[in-house]
DRENSELO-912795 format. One line per 4 residues: number of its first residue (from 1); for each residue z, y, x of C-alpha. Coordinates in steps of 0.5 Angstrom, whole numbers, m for minus. Example, Ala and Ser with C-alpha at 12.3 -4.5 7.8 and 13.67 -1.06 7.14 Angstrom:
2
1 = 16 m9 25 | 14 m2 27
// end
This chain:
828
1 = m6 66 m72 | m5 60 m76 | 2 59 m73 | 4 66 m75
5 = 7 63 m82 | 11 57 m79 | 14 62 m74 | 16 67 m80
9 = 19 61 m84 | 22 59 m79 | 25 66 m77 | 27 67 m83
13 = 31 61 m84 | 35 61 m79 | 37 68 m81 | 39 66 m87
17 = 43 61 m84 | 47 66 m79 | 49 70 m84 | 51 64 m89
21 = 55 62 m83 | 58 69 m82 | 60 70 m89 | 63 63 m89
25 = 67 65 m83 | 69 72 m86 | 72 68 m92 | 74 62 m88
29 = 78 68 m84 | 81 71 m89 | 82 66 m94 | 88 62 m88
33 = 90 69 m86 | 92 70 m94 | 95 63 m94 | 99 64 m88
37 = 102 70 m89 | 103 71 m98 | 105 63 m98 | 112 64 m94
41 = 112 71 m95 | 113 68 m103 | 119 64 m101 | 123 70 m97
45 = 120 66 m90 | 117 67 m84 | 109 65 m82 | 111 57 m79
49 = 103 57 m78 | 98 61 m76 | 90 57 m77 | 86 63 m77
53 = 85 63 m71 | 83 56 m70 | 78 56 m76 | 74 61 m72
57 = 75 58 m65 | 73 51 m69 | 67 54 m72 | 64 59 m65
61 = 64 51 m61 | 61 48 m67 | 55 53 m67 | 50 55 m62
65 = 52 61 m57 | 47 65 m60 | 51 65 m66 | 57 68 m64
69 = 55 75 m65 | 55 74 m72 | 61 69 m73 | 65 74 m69
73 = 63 79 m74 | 64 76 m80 | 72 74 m77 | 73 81 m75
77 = 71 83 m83 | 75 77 m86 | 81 79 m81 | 82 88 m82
81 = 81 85 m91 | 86 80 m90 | 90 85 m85 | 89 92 m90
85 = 92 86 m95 | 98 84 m93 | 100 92 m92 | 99 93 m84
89 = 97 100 m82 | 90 101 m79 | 92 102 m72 | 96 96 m72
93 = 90 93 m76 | 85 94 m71 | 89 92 m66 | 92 85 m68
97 = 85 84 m71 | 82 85 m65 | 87 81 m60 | 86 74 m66
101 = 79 75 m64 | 79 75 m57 | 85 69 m57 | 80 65 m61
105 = 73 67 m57 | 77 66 m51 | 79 59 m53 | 71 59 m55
109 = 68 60 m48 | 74 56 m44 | 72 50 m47 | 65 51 m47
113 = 64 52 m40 | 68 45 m39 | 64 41 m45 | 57 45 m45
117 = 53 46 m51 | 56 40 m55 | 63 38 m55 | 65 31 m58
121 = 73 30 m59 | 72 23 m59 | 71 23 m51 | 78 24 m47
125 = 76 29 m43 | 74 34 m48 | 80 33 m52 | 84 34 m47
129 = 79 40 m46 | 81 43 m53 | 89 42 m52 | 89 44 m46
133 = 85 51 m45 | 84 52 m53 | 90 49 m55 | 95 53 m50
137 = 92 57 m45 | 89 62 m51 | 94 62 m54 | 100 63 m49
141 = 95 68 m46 | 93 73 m52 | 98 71 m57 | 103 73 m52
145 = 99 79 m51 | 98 80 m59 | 106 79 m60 | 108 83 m54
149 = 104 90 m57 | 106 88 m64 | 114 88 m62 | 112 96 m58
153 = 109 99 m64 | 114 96 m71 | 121 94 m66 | 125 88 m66
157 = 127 81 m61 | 121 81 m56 | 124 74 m54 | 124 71 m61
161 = 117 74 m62 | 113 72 m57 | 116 65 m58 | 115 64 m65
165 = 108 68 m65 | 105 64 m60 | 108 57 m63 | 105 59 m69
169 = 98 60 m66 | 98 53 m62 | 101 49 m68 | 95 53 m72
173 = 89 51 m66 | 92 44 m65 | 92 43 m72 | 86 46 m75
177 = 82 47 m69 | 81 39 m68 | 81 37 m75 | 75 42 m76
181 = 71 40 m71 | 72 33 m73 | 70 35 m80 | 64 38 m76
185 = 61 32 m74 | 64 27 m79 | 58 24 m80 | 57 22 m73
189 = 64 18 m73 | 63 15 m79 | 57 12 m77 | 60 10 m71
193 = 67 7 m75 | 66 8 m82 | 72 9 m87 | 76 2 m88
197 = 81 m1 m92 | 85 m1 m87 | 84 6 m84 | 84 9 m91
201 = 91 6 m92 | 94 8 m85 | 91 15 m87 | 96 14 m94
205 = 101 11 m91 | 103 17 m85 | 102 21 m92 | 107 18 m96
209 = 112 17 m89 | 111 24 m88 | 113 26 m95 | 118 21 m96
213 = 121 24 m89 | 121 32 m91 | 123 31 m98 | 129 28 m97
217 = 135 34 m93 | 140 28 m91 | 138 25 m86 | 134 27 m79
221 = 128 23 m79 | 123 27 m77 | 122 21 m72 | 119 16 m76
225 = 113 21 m77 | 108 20 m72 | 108 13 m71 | 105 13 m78
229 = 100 18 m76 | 99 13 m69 | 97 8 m73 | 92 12 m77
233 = 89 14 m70 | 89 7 m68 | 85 5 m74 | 80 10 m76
237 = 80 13 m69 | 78 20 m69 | 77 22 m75 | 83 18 m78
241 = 88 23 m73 | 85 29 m75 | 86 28 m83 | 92 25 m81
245 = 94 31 m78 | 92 36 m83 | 95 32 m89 | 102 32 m85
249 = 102 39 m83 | 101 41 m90 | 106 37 m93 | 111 39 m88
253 = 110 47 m89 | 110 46 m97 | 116 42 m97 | 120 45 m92
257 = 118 52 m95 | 119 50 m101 | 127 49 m98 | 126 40 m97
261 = 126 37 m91 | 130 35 m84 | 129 42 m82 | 134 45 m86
265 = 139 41 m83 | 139 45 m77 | 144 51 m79 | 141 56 m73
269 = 137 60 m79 | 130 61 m81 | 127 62 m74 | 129 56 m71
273 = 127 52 m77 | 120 55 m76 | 121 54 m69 | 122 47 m69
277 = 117 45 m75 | 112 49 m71 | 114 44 m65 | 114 37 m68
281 = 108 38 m72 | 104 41 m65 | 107 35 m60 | 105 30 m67
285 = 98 33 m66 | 97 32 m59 | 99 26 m59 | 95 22 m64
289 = 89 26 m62 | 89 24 m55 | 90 17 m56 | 85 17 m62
293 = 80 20 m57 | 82 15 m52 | 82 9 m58 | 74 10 m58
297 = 74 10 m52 | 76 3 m51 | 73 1 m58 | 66 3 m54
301 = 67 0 m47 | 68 m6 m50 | 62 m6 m55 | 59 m4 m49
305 = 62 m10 m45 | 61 m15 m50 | 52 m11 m51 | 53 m12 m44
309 = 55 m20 m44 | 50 m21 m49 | 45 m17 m45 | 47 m22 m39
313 = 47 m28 m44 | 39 m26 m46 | 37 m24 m40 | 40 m31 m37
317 = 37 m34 m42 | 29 m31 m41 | 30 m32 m33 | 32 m39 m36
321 = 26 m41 m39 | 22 m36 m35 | 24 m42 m29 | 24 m48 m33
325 = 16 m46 m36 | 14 m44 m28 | 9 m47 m25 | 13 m46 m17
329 = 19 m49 m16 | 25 m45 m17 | 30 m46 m11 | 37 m43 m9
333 = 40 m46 m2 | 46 m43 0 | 47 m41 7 | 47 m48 10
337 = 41 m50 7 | 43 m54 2 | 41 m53 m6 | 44 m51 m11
341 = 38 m49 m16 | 32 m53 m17 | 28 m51 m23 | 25 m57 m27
345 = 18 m56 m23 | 20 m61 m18 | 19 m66 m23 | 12 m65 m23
349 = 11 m62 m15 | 15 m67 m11 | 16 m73 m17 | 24 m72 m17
353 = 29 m70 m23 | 32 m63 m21 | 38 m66 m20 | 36 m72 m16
357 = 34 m66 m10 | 41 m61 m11 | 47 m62 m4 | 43 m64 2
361 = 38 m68 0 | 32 m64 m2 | 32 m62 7 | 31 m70 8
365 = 25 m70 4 | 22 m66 9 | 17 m67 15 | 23 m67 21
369 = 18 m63 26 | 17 m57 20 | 25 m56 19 | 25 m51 25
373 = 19 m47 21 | 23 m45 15 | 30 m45 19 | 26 m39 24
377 = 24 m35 18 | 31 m36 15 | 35 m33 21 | 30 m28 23
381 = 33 m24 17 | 40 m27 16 | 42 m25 24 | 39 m19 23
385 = 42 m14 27 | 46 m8 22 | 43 m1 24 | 36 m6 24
389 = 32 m6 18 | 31 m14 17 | 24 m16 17 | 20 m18 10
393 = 20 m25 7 | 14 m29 11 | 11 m35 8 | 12 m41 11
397 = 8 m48 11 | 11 m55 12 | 10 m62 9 | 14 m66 5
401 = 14 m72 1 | 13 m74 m5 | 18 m80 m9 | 11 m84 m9
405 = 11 m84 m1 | 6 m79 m1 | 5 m73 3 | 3 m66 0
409 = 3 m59 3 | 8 m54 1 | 8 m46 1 | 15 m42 0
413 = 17 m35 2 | 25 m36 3 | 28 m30 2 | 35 m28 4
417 = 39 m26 m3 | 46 m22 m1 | 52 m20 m5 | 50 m14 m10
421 = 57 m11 m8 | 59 m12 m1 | 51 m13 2 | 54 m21 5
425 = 49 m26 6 | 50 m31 0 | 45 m36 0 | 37 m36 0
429 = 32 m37 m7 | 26 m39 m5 | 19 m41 m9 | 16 m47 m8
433 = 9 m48 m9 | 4 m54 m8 | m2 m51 m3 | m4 m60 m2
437 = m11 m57 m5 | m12 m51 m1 | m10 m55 6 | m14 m60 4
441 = m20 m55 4 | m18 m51 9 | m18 m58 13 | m25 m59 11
445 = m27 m53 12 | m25 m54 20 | m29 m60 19 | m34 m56 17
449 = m34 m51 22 | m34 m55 28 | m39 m59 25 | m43 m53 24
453 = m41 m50 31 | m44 m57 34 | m51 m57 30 | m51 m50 32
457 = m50 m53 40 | m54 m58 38 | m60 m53 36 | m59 m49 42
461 = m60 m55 47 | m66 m56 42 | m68 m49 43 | m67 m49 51
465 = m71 m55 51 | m77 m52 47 | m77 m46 51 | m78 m51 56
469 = m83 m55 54 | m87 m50 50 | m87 m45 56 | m89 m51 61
473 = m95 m52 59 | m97 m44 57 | m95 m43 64 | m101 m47 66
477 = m105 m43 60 | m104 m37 61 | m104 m38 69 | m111 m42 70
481 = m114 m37 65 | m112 m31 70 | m114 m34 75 | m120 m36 71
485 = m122 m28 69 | m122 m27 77 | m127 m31 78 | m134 m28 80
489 = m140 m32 77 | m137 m33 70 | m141 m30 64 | m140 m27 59
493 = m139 m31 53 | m135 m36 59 | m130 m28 60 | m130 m27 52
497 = m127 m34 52 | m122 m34 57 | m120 m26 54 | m119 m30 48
501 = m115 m36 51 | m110 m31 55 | m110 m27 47 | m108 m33 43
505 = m103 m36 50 | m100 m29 50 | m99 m29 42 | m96 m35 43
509 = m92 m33 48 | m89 m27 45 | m86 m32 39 | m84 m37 44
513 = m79 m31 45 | m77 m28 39 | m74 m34 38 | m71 m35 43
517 = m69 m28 44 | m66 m29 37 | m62 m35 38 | m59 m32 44
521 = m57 m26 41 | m54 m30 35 | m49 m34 41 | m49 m28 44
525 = m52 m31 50 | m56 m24 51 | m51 m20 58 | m54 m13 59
529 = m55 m12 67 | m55 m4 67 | m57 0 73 | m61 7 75
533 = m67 7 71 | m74 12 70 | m74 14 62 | m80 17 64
537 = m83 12 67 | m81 7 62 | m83 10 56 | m90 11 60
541 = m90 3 61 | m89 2 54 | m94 7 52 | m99 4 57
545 = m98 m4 56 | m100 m2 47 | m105 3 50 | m111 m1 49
549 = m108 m4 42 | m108 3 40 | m114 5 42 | m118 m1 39
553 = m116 2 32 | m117 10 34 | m110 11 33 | m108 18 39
557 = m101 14 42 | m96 20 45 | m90 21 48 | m86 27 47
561 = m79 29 50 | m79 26 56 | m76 33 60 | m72 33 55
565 = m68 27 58 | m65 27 65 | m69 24 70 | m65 18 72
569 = m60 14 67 | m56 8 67 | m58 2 62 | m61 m4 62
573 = m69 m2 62 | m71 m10 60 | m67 m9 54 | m70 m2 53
577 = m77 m4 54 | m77 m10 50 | m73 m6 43 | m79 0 44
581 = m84 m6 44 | m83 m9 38 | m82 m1 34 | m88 2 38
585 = m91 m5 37 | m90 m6 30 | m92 2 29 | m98 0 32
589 = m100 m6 28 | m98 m3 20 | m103 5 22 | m110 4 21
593 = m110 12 21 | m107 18 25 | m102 17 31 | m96 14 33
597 = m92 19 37 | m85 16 41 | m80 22 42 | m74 21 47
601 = m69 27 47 | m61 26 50 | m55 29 48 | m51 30 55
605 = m44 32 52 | m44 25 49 | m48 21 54 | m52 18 49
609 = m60 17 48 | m64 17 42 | m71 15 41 | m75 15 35
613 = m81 12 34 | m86 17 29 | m92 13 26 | m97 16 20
617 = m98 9 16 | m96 7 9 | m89 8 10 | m83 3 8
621 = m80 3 0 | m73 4 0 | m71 m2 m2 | m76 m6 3
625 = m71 m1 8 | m65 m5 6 | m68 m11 8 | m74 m9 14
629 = m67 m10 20 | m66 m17 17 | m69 m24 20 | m75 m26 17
633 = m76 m21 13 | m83 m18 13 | m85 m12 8 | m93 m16 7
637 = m90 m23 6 | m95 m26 2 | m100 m32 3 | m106 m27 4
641 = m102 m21 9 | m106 m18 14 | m101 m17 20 | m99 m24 23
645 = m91 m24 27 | m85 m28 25 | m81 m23 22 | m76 m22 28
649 = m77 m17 33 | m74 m11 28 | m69 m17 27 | m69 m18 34
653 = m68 m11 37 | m62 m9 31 | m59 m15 36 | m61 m12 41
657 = m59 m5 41 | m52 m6 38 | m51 m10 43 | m52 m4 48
661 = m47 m1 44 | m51 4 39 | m54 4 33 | m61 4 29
665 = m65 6 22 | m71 8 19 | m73 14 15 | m79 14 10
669 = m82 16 4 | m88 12 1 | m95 14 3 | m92 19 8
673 = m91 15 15 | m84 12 17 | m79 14 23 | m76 8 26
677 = m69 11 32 | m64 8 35 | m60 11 40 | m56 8 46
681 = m51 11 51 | m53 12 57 | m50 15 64 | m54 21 68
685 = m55 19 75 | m55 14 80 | m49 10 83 | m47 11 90
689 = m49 5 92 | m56 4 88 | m61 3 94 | m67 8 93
693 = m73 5 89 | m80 4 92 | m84 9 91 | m91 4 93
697 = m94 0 88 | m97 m5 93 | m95 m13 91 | m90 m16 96
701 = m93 m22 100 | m89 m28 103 | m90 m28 110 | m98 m32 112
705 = m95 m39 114 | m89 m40 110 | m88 m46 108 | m86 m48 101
709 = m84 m54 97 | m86 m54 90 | m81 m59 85 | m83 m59 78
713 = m85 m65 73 | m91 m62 71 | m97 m63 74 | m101 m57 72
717 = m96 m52 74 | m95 m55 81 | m102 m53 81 | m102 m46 79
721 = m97 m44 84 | m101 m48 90 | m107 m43 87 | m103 m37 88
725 = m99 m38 94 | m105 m42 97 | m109 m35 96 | m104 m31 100
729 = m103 m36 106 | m97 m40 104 | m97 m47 106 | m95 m51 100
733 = m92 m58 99 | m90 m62 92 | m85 m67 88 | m85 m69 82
737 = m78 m69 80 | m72 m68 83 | m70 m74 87 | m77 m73 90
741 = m74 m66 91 | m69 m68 94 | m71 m73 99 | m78 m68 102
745 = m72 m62 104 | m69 m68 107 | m74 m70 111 | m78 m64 113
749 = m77 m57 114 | m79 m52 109 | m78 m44 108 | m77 m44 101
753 = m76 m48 95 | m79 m47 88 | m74 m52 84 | m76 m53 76
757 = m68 m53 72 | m71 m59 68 | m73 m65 70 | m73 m73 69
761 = m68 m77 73 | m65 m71 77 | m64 m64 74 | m65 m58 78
765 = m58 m56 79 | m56 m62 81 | m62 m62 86 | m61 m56 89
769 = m53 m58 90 | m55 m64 93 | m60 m60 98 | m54 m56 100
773 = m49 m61 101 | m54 m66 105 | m54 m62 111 | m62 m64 112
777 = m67 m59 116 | m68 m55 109 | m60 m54 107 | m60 m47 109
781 = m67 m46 105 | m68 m41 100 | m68 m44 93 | m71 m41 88
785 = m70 m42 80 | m76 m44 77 | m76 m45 70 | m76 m41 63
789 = m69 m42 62 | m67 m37 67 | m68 m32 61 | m62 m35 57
793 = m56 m33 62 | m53 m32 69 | m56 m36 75 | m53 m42 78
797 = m50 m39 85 | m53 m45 89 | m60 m41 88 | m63 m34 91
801 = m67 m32 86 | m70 m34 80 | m78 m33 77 | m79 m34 69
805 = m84 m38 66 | m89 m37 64 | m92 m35 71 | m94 m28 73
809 = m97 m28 79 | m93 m21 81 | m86 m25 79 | m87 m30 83
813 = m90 m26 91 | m84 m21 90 | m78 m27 88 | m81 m31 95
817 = m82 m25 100 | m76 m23 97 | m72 m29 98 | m76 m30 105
821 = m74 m23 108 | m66 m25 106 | m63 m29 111 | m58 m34 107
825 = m50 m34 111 | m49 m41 115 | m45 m45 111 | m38 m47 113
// end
């Protein structure tokens, strides 16, 4: 609604405009016709020129097509006024009318459908458009079917009409065609080439020749004519020729109607003078058209040449200055490897004046054994096969030397630079920047790393070495302390206490672990041993080991799921069941109130078991969830918190369970109890080859009067193992170290060795080794590992067997009655 009126006013105007333009057309039409007909006719001589036609074909190309209607209505107006005047009957009006239109619409469409909606005469090809389609083509077609029809209906020379009619339409469009569709657009050719002293003079120069000429009837000097109206062309281009061509057209037709001129020196009759007057002045426009038309052309090509070598010279002098300001050495080698362009950088970078590095002498600065590098990744792309895309530039390190002798770093990308036009290699440009500070940090950074990478070497033997000593002594604790609660005639206060020690051992003990078990994992020293196992059963272990915490808070501790899951699957039950105690562990430990349910489910088309762990406690925040999987991290961690631990396990069991290859989260709201999950792939069934697993819970016992050899530098579990293995009718003996080891298999017989891995003098390893090697009565003795570091990795294979420390009663009867039922194979 509110653009109604802007689109009304602009409507309007351009309605306005079409109808100025078709009166314009009408008078412009009406008015030539008069002037071509009346003016000989006055002088008792035939029309030399016919301009109407070109006046209308000039106005339809300088208009928009949607205008034409209205032009073309405005002609055909102007042309039945000027025919009905100069005496022409209606019939023979309509008809000449209506062929001058179609000659100068022809003309029109011909050219426009060569040039498009603008047609600029000053571009070659559309000059040679106008002469061509409009300049002959119509005319020679409708002029000569307008004098053909003309001769049928009033009689005469057919030949003679036809020839002077359509010379006198083609001098008319190359004549006043090309002049108005100059003047058109004279404000665009002045603009590019404005009225000079010397374009002003050619113009009135070929008017005087041309007067001059035609005012004269001795000699015939038509010929002196156009080389005044080329030099007019030559000076003010376009717009020149076409003024030159009117006023030339216009003196000659005055001064030869008028009875003067050269032309009257041809005796053959007014015909033929019109004939030739008609010829000269066509072959004079259409020559000084052209060569004005081509005359721009070149003016412009060399303005676009000498804008294009400036626009170079600018560019030159940007890239100049952009190289001379680089910080990076700017550098172009040819083929050859020697440089040709070194930017001023160098001077800072290598300490050389640019010109001191050009020719050859920029290689001799480099490390001879780096050569080879940057030459590789020059021919990678120089010899690239041709139906082969070449390969990116690729940055290359190397080193060189300074003026002052010092060595620095240097970072280049050599890029091959080719020929725009052939695609020819001819050269490489490089940029050249100075890495010294980033090499030197990457080599402090190596330094770094391997230090770092031998203190954690370090901390490892520190860790394995504290395993050692800290489970040694809680293997005599825990062990004594068992032994002890068996006894019959302890009190109950003496029972309280010994439950207290094995309490505090066994807490102790679990810490031990977890930081071992971290550290392990952060040096991926964990392997996984996956077999056959009982979900069932596992979750039944786990359940039945935290029972008694549970129950001493009152908490209900269930299972649900397990026939869910398949019976047997394939995982590391170890592994499994140390992650589902520190999760059912842990829920244990924060739930005063409520329950604790650990759910089991499996998802058999994509082999994986899940497990979450559902308690009814505070619940985790979500930000502590962000945190409650990393090392040390614990929810409570004030001075006065009321849960002990070190902040491992969860740690511990996200290690755990991505290194089984699955994954592991928590789900909570505060107030409302907290689900921690994992799940874990887990094959069905059992292998082939597993054996069947016993279904009896009876303690495998060495064979009564076997006799063992205990090797462990610590008096007191020696001690442990005699009470143990005593108990059962074993037969034991001992050594202090490892020679002593080594030297009581030498010397005696015995049907097993228990061998501690870390003693003074002589390891466990080595003791072992040397036993085998030795041949003595004990050789071919089954050796068994006895230490804490067993836990930690693979087994040496000298050995049969292994039992952990600290020492567990069941461990150590089913590794010896294992290790004594396997006959070990004679050696070699």
């Amino acid at each position: 609604m509110v653009d109604q009126p802007t689109i009304g006013s602009k409507t309007r105007d351009a309605l306005a405009t079409t109808v100025s333009a078709a009166l314009g057309v009408a008078v412009g039409f009406a008015f030539l016709a008069y002037l071509c007909v009346e003016i000989p006719r006055a002088y008792n001589h035939l029309t030399p020129i016919w301009l109407s036609n070109g006046f209308l074909a000039a106005c339809l190309l300088s208009s928009p097509t949607r205008r034409w209607p209205a032009l073309m209505l405005g002609a055909a107006v102007g042309a039945l006024f000027a025919g009905a005047h100069a005496g022409d009957s209606p019939l023979v009006n309509v008809i000449l009318v209506t062929l001058n239109l179609s000659e100068a619409l022809l003309a029109a469409s011909a050219v426009r459908r060569m040039t498009g909606e603008t047609i600029d005469l000053g571009r070659p090809r559309d000059m040679l458009a106008f002469v061509v389609l409009g300049g002959f083509l119509a005319p020679i077609v409708a002029g000569g079917a307008a004098s053909s029809i003309y001769t049928l209906l009033l009689g005469g020379d057919l030949r003679t009409t036809v020839v002077g009619w359509v010379l006198n339409d083609i001098l008319g469009m190359l004549t006043i065609g090309p002049c108005l569709v100059v003047f058109f657009k004279a404000g665009l050719y002045l603009r590019e080439r404005p009225l000079s002293r010397d374009g002003v003079l050619s113009i009135v120069i070929c008017c005087l020749m041309t007067a001059a000429v035609f005012a004269q009837t001795k000699y015939p000097l038509l010929f002196l004519v156009p080389p005044a109206m080329l030099l007019a062309a030559w000076r003010q281009e376009v717009l020149g020729a076409a003024l030159s061509a009117a006023l030339v057209a216009a003196i000659a037709m005055v001064l030869t109607i008028s009875g003067r001129g050269p032309i009257h020196l041809i005796l053959a009759g007014t015909d033929t003078q019109s004939t030739v007057l008609q010829l000269f002045l066509a072959v004079s426009t259409f020559v000084s058209l052209p060569v004005a038309a081509f005359q721009r052309q070149r003016r412009a090509i060399l303005a676009h040449i000498v804008e294009a070598r400036a626009e170079a010279e600018r560019s030159e002098a940007r890239y100049r200055l952009l190289a001379e300001s680089a910080l990076d050495i700017i550098a172009h080698s040819d083929l050859e490897g020697r440089m040709t362009y070194i930017s001023p950088a160098a001077r800072a970078i290598l300490g050389y004046e640019p010109d001191e590095l050009l020719g050859e002498r920029y290689v001799k600065i480099l490390v001879d054994e780096d050569r080879a590098a940057i030459r590789r990744v020059v021919d990678a792309q120089r010899y690239c096969p041709e139906d082969v895309t070449a390969p990116p530039a690729e940055t290359v390190e190397y080193r060189a030397f300074r003026k002052d002798g010092r060595m620095i770093w240097l970072e280049s990308r050599p890029t091959l630079a080719s020929d725009p036009v052939t695609g020819a290699p001819t050269g490489i440009t490089d940029i050249i920047r100075d890495v010294t500070a980033r090499k030197t940090l990457e080599l402090d950074l190596r330094a770094a790393r391997a230090e770092a990478e031998q203190a954690a070497a370090v901390k490892g033997e520190f860790l394995a070495n504290m395993s050692h000593e800290l489970r040694t002594p809680l293997t005599a604790v825990i062990g004594f302390a068992n032994l002890l609660a068996d006894e019959p005639g302890l009190s109950p206060r003496g029972r309280r206490y010994v439950d207290r020690i094995t309490t505090g051992g066994r807490t102790l003990l679990a810490t031990i672990n977890d930081i071992l078990d971290f550290s392990r994992l952060e040096q991926g020293r964990i392997t996984l041993s996956r077999r056959p196992v009982m979900i069932a059963d596992l979750v039944s272990e786990v359940l039945e080991m935290l029972a008694s915490d549970a129950a001493a808070k009152g908490l209900v501790l269930r299972a649900v799921g397990d026939e869910v899951a398949p019976p047997v699957l394939r995982l590391d039950p170890e592994r499994v069941r140390q992650v589902l105690l520190n999760l059912v562990g842990n829920a244990v430990k924060f739930t005063e109130v409520g329950e604790v349910r650990l759910e089991t489910d499996y998802d058999l088309q994509a082999g994986r078991l899940r497990v979450s762990v559902t308690d009814t406690g505070p619940g985790v925040t979500e930000a502590d969830q962000a945190l409650i999987f990393a090392r040390f991290a614990q929810i409570d961690a004030a001075l006065t918190r009321e849960h002990g631990g070190t902040g491992l396990g969860l740690a511990i069991s996200r290690g755990l369970v991505e290194l089984m290859g699955g994954d592991i989260g928590v789900e909570s709201t505060l107030g409302q109890g907290a689900r921690f999950w994992f799940e874990i792939p887990a094959r069905t069934g059992q292998d082939d080859d597993a054996d069947d697993e016993a279904g009896e819970d009876d303690i495998p016992l060495p064979p009564p009067g076997s006799r063992v050899l205990v090797v462990d530098d610590n008096a007191g579990n020696r001690e442990l193992v005699r009470s143990v293995l005593e108990a059962v009718g074993v037969e034991v003996a001992e050594a202090v170290d490892g020679e002593e080891g080594v030297a009581a298999a030498g010397a005696a017989p015995f049907d097993a060795i228990l061998m501690d891995l870390r003693m003074p003098r002589l390891d466990g390893v080595s003791a072992a080794l040397r036993i085998r090697s030795e041949e003595g009565p004990s050789a071919r003795s089954p050796i068994i590992a006895f230490s804490a570091d067993v836990r930690s990795g693979a087994l040496d294979p000298v050995f049969d067997g292994a039992t952990p420390k600290p020492l567990t009663v069941l461990s150590l009867l089913s590794t010896l009655a294992a290790a004594l039922a396997t006959p070990r194979p004679a050696t070699a």
